[in-house]
C-alpha positions, 0 to 999 in steps of 0.5 A, spaced: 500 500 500 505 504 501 507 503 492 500 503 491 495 506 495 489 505 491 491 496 491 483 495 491 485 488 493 490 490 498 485 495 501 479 490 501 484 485 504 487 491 509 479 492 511 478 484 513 484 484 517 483 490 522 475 488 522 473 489 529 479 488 532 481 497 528 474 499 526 476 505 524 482 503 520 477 498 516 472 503 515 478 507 512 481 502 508 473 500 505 473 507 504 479 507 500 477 501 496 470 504 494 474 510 492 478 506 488 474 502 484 467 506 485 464 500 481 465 495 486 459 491 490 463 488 494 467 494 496 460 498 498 458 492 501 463 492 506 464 500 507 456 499 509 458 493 513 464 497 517 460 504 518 454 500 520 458 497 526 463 502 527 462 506 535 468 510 535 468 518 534 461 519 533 456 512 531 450 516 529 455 519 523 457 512 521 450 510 522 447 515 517 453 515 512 452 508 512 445 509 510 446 514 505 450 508 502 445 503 503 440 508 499 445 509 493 447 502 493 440 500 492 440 505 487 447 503 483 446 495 484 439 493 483 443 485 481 447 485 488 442 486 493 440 479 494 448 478 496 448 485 500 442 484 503 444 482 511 448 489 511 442 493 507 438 490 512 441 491 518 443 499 515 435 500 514 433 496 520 436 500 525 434 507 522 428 504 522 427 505 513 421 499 513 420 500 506 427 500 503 428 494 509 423 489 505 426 492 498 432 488 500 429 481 499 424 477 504 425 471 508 423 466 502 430 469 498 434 469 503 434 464 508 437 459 503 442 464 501 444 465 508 443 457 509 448 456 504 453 461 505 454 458 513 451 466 516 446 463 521 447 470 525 444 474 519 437 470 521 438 473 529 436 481 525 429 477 522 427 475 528 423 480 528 421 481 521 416 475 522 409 477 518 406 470 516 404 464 519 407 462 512 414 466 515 414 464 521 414 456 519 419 458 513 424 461 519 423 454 524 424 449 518 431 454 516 434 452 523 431 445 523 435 444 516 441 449 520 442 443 526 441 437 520 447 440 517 451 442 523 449 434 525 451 431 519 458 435 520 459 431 526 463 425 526 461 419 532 465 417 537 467 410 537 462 407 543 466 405 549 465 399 552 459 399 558 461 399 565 464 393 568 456 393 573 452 393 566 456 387 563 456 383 569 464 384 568 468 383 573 469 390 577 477 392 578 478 399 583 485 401 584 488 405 588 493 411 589 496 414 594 
């Protein structure tokens, strides 16, 4: 980055390593990457991410800065929305902009997509979101195939012989001082 100050893979790579541990030095470095490469997603995905999350100097800023990103987001990457939904949500959710937080996709598109990327905790924010009985039971089959794809993970553990007083095996006790 010191030879090239606009590396947009160096910067996205720079925001993911400070991630939470240097919020401001993320939010910097996903700002300069969406300087450098405007048409980026991805980058505005990340700089709504960082500002949505950031609590240094002033939250209500980077709140509202994010939600300026959001609405531009929505209107430069209509085709991306799906994949940037969780952080559009979060963003509209939290400024309360209930219009634009059901522009970003319903729970029918989006909790396959969340399934299938591992991002259980973006369905912690949808809690909320339920309108139907056809949602809420969309939500409890999601965290029903969540805990079968989790239990299909699980390699057994060999069973280990049963207790010597179930088996009728003769009981050995040893003794330590």
């Amino acid at each position: 980055l010191a030879a090239h100050p606009g590396h947009f893979s160096s910067l996205m790579l720079l925001g993911s390593i400070c991630g939470d541990g240097d919020r401001r030095a993320a939010t910097e470095a996903y700002r300069a990457a969406a300087a450098a490469r405007p048409d980026s997603w991805v980058a505005a995905d990340n700089l709504i991410f960082s500002l949505s999350r950031a609590r240094y100097d002033s939250e209500t800023q980077h709140l509202e800065d994010a939600y300026r990103l959001a609405l531009d987001f929505l209107a430069r990457f209509p085709g991306q929305v799906l994949p940037a939904a969780r952080n559009l949500r979060t963003t509209f959710g939290r400024m309360l902009d209930l219009e634009n937080f059901d522009r970003s996709g319903t729970l029918r598109e989006l909790l396959p997509r969340w399934q299938d990327a591992g991002e259980h905790s973006a369905v912690h924010y949808e809690l909320g979101q339920v309108h139907s009985l056809e949602d809420r039971l969309a939500l409890v089959e999601w965290h029903r195939e969540w805990g079968r794809r989790r239990e299909a993970r699980i390699t057994p553990v060999a069973r280990r012989d049963p207790p010597a007083v179930h088996t009728g095996r003769k009981l050995r006790i040893g003794f330590m001082s």
